[in-house]
Structure formats: structure tokens, C-alpha cells
N, C-alpha and C positions, 0 to 999 in steps of 0.2 A: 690387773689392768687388762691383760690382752684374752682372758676368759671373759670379760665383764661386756666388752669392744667383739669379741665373737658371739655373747648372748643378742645382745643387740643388731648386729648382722642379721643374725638368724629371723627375729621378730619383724626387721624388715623386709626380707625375703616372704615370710609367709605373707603378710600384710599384702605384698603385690600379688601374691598369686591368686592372693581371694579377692582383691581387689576385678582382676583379670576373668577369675573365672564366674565374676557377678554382670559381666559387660555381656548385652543379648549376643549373635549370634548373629555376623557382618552380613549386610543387605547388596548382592549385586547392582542394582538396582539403582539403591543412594550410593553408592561407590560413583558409579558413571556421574549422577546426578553429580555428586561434589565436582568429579574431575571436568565436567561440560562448564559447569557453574564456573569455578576456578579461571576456563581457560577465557572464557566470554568477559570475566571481569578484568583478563590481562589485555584484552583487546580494546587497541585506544579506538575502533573506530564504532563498536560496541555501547562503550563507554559516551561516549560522543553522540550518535545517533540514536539513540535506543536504552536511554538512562531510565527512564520508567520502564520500558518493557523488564529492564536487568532487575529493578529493587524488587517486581512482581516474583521473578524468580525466586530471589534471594528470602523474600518472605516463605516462599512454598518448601523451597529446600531445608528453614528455620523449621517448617512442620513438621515435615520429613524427621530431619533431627531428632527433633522431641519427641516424635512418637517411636523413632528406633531406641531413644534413650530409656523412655519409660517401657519399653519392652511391650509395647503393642504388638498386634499379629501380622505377622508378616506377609498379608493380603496389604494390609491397611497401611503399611509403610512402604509397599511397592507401589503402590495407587499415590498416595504421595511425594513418591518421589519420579515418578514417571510425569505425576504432572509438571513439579520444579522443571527437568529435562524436556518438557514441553518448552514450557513459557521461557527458558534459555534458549531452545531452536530459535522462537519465534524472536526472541530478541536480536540473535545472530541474524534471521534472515529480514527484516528489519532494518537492520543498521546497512547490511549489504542493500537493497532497496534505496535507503534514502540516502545512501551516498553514491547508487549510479543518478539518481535523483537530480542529487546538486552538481555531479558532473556533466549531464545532460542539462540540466538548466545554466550552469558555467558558460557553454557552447556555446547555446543561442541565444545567450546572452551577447557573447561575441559576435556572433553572427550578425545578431540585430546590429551592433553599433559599427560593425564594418560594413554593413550596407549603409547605414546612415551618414557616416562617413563619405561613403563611394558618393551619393547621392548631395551631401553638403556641396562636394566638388566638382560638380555636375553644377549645382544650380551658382554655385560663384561661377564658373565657367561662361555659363547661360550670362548670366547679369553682365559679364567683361564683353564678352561679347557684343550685349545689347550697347551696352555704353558706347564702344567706339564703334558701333554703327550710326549710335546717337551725333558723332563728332563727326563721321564722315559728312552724316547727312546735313551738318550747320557749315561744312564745308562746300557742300554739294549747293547751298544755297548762298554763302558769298561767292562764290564765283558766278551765281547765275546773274549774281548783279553787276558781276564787271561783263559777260557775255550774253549780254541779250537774246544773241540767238540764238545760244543752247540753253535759254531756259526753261524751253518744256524739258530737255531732256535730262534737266538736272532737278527739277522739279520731281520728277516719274522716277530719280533716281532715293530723290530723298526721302518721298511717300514708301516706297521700295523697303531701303535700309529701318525705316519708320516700322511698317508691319512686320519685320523680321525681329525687332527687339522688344516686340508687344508677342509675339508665337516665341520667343523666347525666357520672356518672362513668366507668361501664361503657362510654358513647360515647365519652367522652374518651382511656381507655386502649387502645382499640380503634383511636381513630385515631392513635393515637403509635405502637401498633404497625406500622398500615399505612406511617408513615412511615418509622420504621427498615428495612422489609422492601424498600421500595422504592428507598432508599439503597443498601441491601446489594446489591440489582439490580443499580444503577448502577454501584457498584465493580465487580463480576463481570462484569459487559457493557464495561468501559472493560478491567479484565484481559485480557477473550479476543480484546480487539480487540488489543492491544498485544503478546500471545503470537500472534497471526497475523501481526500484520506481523514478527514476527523470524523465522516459523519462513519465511516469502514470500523477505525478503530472502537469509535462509540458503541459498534455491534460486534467489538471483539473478533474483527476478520482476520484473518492471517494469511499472506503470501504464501505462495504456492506454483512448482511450477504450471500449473493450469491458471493459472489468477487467482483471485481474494477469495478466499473461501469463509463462510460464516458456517458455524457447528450449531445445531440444537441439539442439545442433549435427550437423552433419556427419560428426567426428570421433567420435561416439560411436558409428556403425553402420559395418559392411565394406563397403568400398567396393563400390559398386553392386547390394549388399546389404538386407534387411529386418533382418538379424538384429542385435539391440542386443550390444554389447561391455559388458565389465565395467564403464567407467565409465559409459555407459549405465544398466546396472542400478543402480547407486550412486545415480543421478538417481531411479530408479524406485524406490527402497525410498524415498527423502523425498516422494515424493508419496502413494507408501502410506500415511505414518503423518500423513500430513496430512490423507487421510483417514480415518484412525478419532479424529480429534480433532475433526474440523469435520463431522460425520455429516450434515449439512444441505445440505454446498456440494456441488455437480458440476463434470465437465470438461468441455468441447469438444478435442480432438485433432484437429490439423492436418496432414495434412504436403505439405511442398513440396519443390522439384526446381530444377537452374538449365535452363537453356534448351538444353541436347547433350541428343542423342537424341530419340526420333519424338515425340510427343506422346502416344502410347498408353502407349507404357513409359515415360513419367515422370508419368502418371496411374496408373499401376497402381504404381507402384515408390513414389509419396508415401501414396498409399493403404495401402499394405503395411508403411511404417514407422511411420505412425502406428499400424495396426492392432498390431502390435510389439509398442508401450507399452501399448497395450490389454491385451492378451492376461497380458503381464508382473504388470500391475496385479490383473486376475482372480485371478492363480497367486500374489496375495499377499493375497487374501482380498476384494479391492474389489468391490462387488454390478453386475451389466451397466449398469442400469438410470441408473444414475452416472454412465455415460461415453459420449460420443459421437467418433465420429470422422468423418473428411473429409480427401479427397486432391484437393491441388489443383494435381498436376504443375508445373508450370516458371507457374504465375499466382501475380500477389502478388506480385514482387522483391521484397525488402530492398536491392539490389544490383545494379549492373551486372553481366551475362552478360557484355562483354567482356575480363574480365581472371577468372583462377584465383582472387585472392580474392574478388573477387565471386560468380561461381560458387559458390565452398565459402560464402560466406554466404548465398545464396540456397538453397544444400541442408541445409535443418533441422524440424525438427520442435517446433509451438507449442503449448501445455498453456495454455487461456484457464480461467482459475478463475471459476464463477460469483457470483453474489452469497447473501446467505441467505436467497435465498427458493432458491434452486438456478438461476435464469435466468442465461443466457449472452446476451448480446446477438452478434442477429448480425452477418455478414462485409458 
């Protein structure tokens, strides 16, 4: 019995270590990924603000997975899981965003109805007022009938009290109107902020300390090329009509390069694709004056230069959205 119980030990033991020594060979990379993933799904305010940003993740780090399981190459499982740890950032900074959001809209939310408030009692004030001027002046007028002879002066009194409760009513509805009108603001400026952040995410923008940044990739220009491909242009007609909704905002245009080739032609070659999107925008009606460009060759990674996916993420073109005043903050 206890040789039979020691063979079996044994078969188990081997069993694990081949099992052990068939598992690829642990990815930095996805390690982080998981542990970012992990902490972003413990975070209720994550969870809360930025629930599709999160499952985007959780999809990409599934990739990840699978391709560290089936023992893909260790390019192609860093490129995946760098981007999972992307779309977790974004989710994290996201959820930070839309909750100083609704704190900021909490506010002046408050703000609006304690002005409105202030001003309700302001105009009942106004009305009390008006009324016993109203009484004084039907006062001012029986007595003019028991004293004849002060009845100019109680006359002049009551005309008097009369226009004081008509300039005080007329202030009263005056200020009711400025509060309605100032309400109606508030809705409309809480609207255009809530249709900008869908029409942003629709372009896959992401926060940033500088503002909303939109990425073109690589894959959108010919290879070692300025000229934008169709789905390029697709990217460029949503900025288009992004601008003629937001007449106010500007861009900054970027572009960048990975680290092959001299450094003059990947200064001139980032220069030329941002100019690209430039140009494209012009020919869709955008005013110059709008838009700024800047080529900053193989500076700025996103990415390690030594592997192809890095490379192709370091080769892209960045659309930084100003604020409404039209300021860009700079690099």
C-alpha cells in the first residue's frame, strides 16, 4: 500500500513539472496589464464611470491572454497587452474626468437654485411690499374724503405709493425672467457639453493632461508615405464636422515617426503627415487660422523602437482638441 501511494506521488510530481515546463515564458508586459486591469475593476468609481471603457479592456487583456497561452511571439503579446494597459489608463482617467464632471455639475447645480432661491425672495419681498403700499394708498384715499383739503396731498400720495408697487413688481418679473433665462443657459451649456463628449468618444479621444487627444494611426497613411488612405479620410470628415459644431475650439496636429531612418526624414516625413490632415480639413471647409501643426520625427515614443509593434505605435498622428477659449496647452 504505501509503495503503490509513493508510485503515484511520484507520477504526480512529474505530471506537474511538465505540465510547468510547457507554460510560455511570463510576459512583463501582461503581468502589469493584469495587475492595472485587476486594480481598475476594484475601483467602484471605475466601475461606475467608465464601465464600457473597462469591458474594452478586459476584451484586449482576453487577447493578450490567449495569445501568451498559445505561445505567440513575444512582440505580439507585448503589443497586446500594452494596448489592454492602454484602454485601462483610459478607463481610469475617464472615470476621474466624469466624476470631477458630476461634481462640478453638482455645484452649479446648487448654485443655480440658491440664486433662485435668493431671488424667489427678493421678488415675494417686492410683491409685500407692493401690496401695503397698495393699502396705504386706499388709505391715503379715505381719508382724502373725510379732509378735503389735503386732498391733493393724499391724492399725490397715493399716485406716489401706486408707481412704487408697479417699479416693484416690474422688478420682480424682471428678475424671474433673468432666472428662467439663466436656467435655460445652464441646460444648454450642460447639452453641448454632453453632445461633445459623445461626438470625442465616437473619435475614440482620450484625456490627457493637455486636453482630448485623438490618435491616427499608422495604418491610416502608405507606408512611408504622407498621403492619407480612405480610412484616414473617414477620421477626417469626423473632425470636420466637429468642427462646424464647436466654431470656438481649435487643433494642434502632431506627427510622429519611430526611430529607422536619419532623422531629417522622419522630421520631414511627421511634418508631412500631419500637414496631410491639415490640408484634408482645409478641402472640407475648416478655416487655417483653426489649426496648427508640428512634426516631431521619431521624439515622444508611445513605444519601444525595438520590436515592429512598437515601431507601428510610435508611427501616428495626434489631433490635441483645444479648450473654449481655442488654447492648446503646450508639449
Amino acid at each position: 500500500m504505501a509503495i503503490n501511494q509513493k508510485f503515484f506521488l511520484g507520477l504526480l510530481a512529474s505530471a506537474t513539472l511538465a505540465a510547468c515546463s510547457s507554460m510560455p515564458p511570463s510576459n512583463s508586459t501582461l503581468e502589469q496589464a493584469r495587475g492595472d486591469y485587476a486594480a481598475a475593476r476594484d475601483n467602484p468609481r471605475v466601475e461606475r464611470f467608465a464601465a464600457g471603457e473597462l469591458r474594452l479592456a478586459d476584451e484586449s487583456l482576453r487577447k493578450a491572454d490567449a495569445a501568451w497561452r498559445n505561445g505567440d511571439e513575444s512582440g505580439t503579446v507585448t503589443h497586446l497587452a500594452y494596448v489592454a494597459k492602454q484602454q485601462v489608463a483610459i478607463a481610469e482617467q475617464s472615470a476621474s474626468q466624469r466624476a470631477a464632471e458630476q461634481v462640478t455639475a453638482g455645484a452649479a447645480a446648487e448654485r443655480d437654485r440658491t440664486r433662485l432661491a435668493a431671488r424667489t425672495q427678493e421678488a415675494d419681498l417686492a410683491n409685500r411690499n407692493a401690496a401695503n403700499s397698495q393699502r396705504q394708498a386706499e388709505a391715503s384715499q379715505r381719508n382724502a374724503d373725510d379732509l378735503q383739503r389735503q386732498a391733493g396731498q393724499s391724492l399725490q400720495a397715493a399716485e406716489e405709493a401706486q408707481r412704487s408697487a408697479m417699479a416693484a413688481n416690474q422688478a420682480a418679473n424682471a428678475s424671474a425672467l433673468d432666472t428662467q433665462a439663466a436656467l435655460q443657459r445652464t441646460d444648454q451649456a450642460e447639452q453641448r457639453a454632453q453632445q461633445l463628449e459623445v461626438l470625442l468618444r465616437d473619435m475614440e479621444a482620450r484625456p490627457t493632461p493637455r486636453g482630448m487627444v485623438i490618435t491616427l494611426g499608422d495604418v491610416l497613411f502608405d507606408t512611408n508615405e504622407a498621403r492619407l488612405k480612405d480610412g484616414g479620410m473617414r477620421s477626417v470628415r469626423k473632425l470636420a464636422e466637429f468642427f462646424r459644431q464647436y466654431p470656438q475650439r481649435k487643433v494642434m496636429i502632431e506627427g510622429f515617426t519611430d526611430s529607422t531612418g536619419s532623422s531629417n526624414r522622419n522630421n520631414t516625413l511627421s511634418e508631412d503627415r500631419a500637414g496631410a490632415v491639415r490640408t484634408a480639413l482645409l478641402d472640407m471647409g475648416v478655416t487655417p487660422e483653426r489649426i496648427g501643426v508640428r512634426g516631431y520625427g521619431e521624439a515622444f515614443p508611445v513605444s519601444s523602437n525595438d520590436t515592429a509593434a512598437g515601431r507601428q505605435l510610435n508611427r501616428r498622428v495626434e489631433v490635441i482638441v483645444s479648450d473654449d477659449r481655442g488654447n492648446v496647452a503646450p508639449r
